[in-house]
C-alpha positions as CSV (number, residue, x, y, z in Angstrom):
1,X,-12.3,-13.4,-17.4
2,X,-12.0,-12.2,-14.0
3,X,-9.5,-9.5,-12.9
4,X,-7.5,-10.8,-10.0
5,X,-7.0,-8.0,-6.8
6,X,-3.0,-7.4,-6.8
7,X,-1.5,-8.7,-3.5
8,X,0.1,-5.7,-2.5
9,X,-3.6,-4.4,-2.2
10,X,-4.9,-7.3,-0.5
11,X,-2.6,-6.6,2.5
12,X,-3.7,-2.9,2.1
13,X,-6.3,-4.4,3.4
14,X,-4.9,-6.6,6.0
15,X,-3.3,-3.9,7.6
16,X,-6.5,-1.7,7.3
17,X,-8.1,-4.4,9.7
18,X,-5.5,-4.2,12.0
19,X,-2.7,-6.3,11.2
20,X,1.0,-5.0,11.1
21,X,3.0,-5.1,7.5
22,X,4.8,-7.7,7.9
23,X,2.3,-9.8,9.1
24,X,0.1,-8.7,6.2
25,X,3.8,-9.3,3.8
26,X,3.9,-13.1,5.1
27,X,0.6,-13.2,4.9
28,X,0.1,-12.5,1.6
29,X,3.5,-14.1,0.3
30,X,5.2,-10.7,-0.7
31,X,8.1,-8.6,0.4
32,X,7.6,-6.4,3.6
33,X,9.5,-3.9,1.1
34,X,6.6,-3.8,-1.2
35,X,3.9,-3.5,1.2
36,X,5.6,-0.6,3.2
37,X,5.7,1.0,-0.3
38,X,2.1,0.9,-0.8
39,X,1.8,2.1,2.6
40,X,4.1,5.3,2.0
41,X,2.2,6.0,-1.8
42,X,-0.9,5.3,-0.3
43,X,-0.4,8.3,2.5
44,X,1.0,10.4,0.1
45,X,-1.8,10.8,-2.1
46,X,-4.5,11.1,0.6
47,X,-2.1,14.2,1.7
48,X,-2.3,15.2,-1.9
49,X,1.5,14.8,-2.6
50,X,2.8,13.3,-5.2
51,X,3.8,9.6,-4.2
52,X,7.1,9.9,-5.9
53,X,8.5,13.3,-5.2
54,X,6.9,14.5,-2.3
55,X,5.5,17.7,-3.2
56,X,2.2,19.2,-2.8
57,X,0.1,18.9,-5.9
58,X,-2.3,21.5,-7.0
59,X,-5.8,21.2,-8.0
């Protein structure tokens, strides 16, 4: 069985090739909410923040 790519992901990587997030949203049949979510989790963690909380983590 094949593991299917979540949709949020998949417009990840719509906006990565330089759509907007709602385009990618409507695109991929999803809330604009959800994708905008990703987005903010997504920055967070390559800022090593926690997604949730917003403070720094330590390694």
């Amino acid at each position: 069985m094949k593991r299917q790519i979540p949709k949020t992901h998949q417009a990840l990587d719509w906006i990565g090739k330089g759509m907007s997030a709602a385009q990618a949203a409507r695109k991929m049949e999803i809330s604009e909410s959800s994708v905008y979510a990703a987005l903010r989790k997504t920055k967070a963690k390559d800022k090593g923040c926690c997604p949730t909380c917003g403070h720094k983590i330590r390694n």
